[in-house]
N, C-alpha and C positions, 0 to 999 in steps of 0.2 A: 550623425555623430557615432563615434566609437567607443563600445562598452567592452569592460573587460567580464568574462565569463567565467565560469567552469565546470565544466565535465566532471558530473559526480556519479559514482553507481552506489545501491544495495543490492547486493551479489546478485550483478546483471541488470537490475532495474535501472536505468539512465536517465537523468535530466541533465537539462542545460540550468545552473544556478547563475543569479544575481543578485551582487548587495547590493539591497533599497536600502541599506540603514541610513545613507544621508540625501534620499532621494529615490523617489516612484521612477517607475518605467511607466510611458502611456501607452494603452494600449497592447498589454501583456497577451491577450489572448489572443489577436493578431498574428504577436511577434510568436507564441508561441505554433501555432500552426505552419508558420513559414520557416521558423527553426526548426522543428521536426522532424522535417523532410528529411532523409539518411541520405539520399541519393542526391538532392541540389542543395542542401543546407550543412550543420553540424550536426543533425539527429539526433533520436532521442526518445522517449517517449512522451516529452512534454518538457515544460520550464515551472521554475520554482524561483520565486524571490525571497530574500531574505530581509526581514522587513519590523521596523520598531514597534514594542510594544508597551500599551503604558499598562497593562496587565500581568508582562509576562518577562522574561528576559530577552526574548524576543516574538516574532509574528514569522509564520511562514503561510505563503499563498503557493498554491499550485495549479498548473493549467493542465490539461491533458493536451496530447497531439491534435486532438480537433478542435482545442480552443474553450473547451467549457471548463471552467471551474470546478474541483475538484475541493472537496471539505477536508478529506486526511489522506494522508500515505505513508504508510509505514516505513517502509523503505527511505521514502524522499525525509522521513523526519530525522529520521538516524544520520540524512549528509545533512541537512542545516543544522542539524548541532556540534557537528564535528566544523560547519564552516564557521557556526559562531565562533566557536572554541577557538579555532585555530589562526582567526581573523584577530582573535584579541576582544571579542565583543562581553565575553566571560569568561571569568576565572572558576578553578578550579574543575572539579572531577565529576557537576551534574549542572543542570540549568534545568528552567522551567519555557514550553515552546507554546504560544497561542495561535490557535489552530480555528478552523471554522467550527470544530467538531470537540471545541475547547482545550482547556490547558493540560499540554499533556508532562509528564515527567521526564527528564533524563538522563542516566547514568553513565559516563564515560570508563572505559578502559583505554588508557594511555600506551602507546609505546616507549620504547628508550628516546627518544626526542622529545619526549613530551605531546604529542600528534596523538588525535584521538583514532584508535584501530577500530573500536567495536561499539558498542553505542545499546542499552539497556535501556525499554522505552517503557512506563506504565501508560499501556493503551486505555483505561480507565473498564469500567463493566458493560458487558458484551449484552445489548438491545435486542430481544426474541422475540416481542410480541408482534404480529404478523402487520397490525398495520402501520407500525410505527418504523418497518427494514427500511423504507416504506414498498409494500404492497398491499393488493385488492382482498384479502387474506385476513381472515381474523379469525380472534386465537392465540394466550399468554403466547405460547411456543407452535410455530411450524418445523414440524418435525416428520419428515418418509414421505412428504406431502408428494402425490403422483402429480407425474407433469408431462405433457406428450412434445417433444420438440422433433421437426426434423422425421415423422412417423414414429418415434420411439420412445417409449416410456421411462421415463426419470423417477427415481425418489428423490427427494431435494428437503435440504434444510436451512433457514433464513433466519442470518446472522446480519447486523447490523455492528460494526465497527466505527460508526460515525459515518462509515459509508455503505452504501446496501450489498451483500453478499449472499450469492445460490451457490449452496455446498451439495455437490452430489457427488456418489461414492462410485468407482469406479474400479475393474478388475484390471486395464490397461488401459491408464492414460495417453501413456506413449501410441501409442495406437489410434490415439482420435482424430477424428479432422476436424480439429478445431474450427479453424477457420470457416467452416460451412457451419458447424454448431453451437459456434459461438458467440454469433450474430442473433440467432434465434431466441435466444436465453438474453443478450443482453436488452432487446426493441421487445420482448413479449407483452403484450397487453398485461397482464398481470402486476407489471414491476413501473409506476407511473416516473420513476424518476429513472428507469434501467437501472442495469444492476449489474456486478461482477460477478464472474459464476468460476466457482474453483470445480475440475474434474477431479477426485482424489483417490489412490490406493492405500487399503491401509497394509503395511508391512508389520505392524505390531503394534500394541497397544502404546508403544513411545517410539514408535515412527511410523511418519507416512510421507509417500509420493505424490505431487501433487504439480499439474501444470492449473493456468489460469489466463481468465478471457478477462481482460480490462475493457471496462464501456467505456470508449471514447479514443484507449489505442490500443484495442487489439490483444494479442498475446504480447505478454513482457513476460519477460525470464525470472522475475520475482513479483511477489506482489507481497507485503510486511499483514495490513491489514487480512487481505486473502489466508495468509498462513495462519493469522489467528482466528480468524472464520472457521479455517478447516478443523482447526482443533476441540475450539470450542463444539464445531458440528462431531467430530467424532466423539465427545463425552455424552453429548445426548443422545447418540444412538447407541451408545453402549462400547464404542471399539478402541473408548481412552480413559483411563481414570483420570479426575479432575485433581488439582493440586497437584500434581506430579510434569516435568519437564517433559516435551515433546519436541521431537526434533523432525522436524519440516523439509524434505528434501525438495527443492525447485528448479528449474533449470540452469540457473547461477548461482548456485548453492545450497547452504542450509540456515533456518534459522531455528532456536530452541524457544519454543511457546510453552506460557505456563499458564492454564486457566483455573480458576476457583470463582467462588459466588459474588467476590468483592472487585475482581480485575482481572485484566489478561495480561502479563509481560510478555514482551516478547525482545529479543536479543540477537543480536545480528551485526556484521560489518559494516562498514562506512567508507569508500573508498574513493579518493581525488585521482582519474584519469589523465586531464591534463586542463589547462587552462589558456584562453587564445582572448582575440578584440574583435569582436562584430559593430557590421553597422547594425543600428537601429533605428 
């Protein structure tokens, strides 16, 4: 059968979205592997349904490129609420999104059409204690914690977003080869459920540079949860003051993170690519 889609990014993060509101897709994590594919499919870094909830105002499920289930994404929250929005599924200027990693907040910024441009998320309070990112690691906070990947020693620090993040700090990101070090960091024995590991420069105490290894696809050009990792990781080493707006620069843009002891906001675009019919 034929499903209609759509092509959503957060500055450069891409899924493939569908509305479940009046019906499941079987077999998501399948479809979402064979969607994927850049080169024989539509591409992507994964699929995201949009999905009823008797909790929330809506449900978003998310798959990564290899098919696992994924608890949150920052990124991908910011376009299901602009799809709710925009679908008609809710009115007005916020909505509430249940998530695996619970009910998160969200604030819309409108364009002149009424079209949701930007999307303001309360990520809820950022999870430090070591075993609970989850890793092998105990200790309220892992913080400089040395780590040898690849022959080379890492400081690293472990932020939990709902999903597990390794924040290590970096002179040039640009510079890495991810690809060979990224793999190392995400399968380490340490991290029993892997983990995302953001490289980061700090440019200043309200900006930092930062690319990112997603377990399960790879480098993606944004990562929402990642940028509030990094931040919350630069206040506890000292290279950010908390309470104060941070602006994230990633490979598909920028998003503005705000951490303090009660939540992390984070604030970012939402944008509709294009929309096509697959089979499924």
């Amino acid at each position: 059968m034929l499903r209609k889609f759509y092509k959503m990014h957060g500055i450069g993060n891409d899924y493939i979205y569908f509305d479940c509101m009046d019906g499941e897709i079987e077999n998501p994590s399948a479809l979402s592997v064979r969607l994927s594919d850049r080169h024989f499919s539509i591409g992507g870094d994964g699929v995201i349904l949009l999905c009823p909830s008797d909790r929330a105002d809506c449900r978003m499920r998310m798959f990564n490129a290899d098919g696992s289930e994924g608890k949150m994404c920052g990124n991908g929250i910011r376009c299901v609420g602009k799809l709710a929005h925009d679908l008609g599924y809710v009115r007005g200027t916020s909505c509430d999104v249940e998530t695996l990693s619970g009910i998160k907040h969200l604030q819309f910024r409108l364009d002149a059409k009424g079209k949701v441009d930007s999307v303001k998320v309360d990520m809820g309070a950022a999870v430090l204690s070591g075993r609970d990112i989850p890793s092998l690691l105990d200790g309220e906070k892992i913080v400089g914690h040395k780590f040898c990947a690849g022959g080379r020693e890492y400081e690293i620090t472990l932020v939990s977003m709902g999903n597990p993040h390794c924040v290590t700090f970096s002179a040039d990101p640009d510079s890495l080869d991810i690809e060979s070090v990224g793999p190392l960091f995400e399968n380490d024995s340490l991290f029993p459920d892997r983990v995302n590991t953001e490289f980061v420069r700090v440019i200043s105490p309200t900006e930092l540079k930062m690319r990112v290894w997603e377990r399960g696809s790879g480098e993606t050009w944004a990562c929402g949860t990642g940028a509030c990792a990094a931040v919350v990781a630069a206040v506890l080493n000292g290279y950010s003051p908390k309470g104060v707006p941070v602006t994230v620069h990633l490979r598909g843009g920028d998003l503005v993170i705000t951490y303090t002891d009660e939540r992390v906001l984070m604030e970012g675009g939402a944008t509709l690519a294009f929309t096509g019919e697959v089979e499924i």
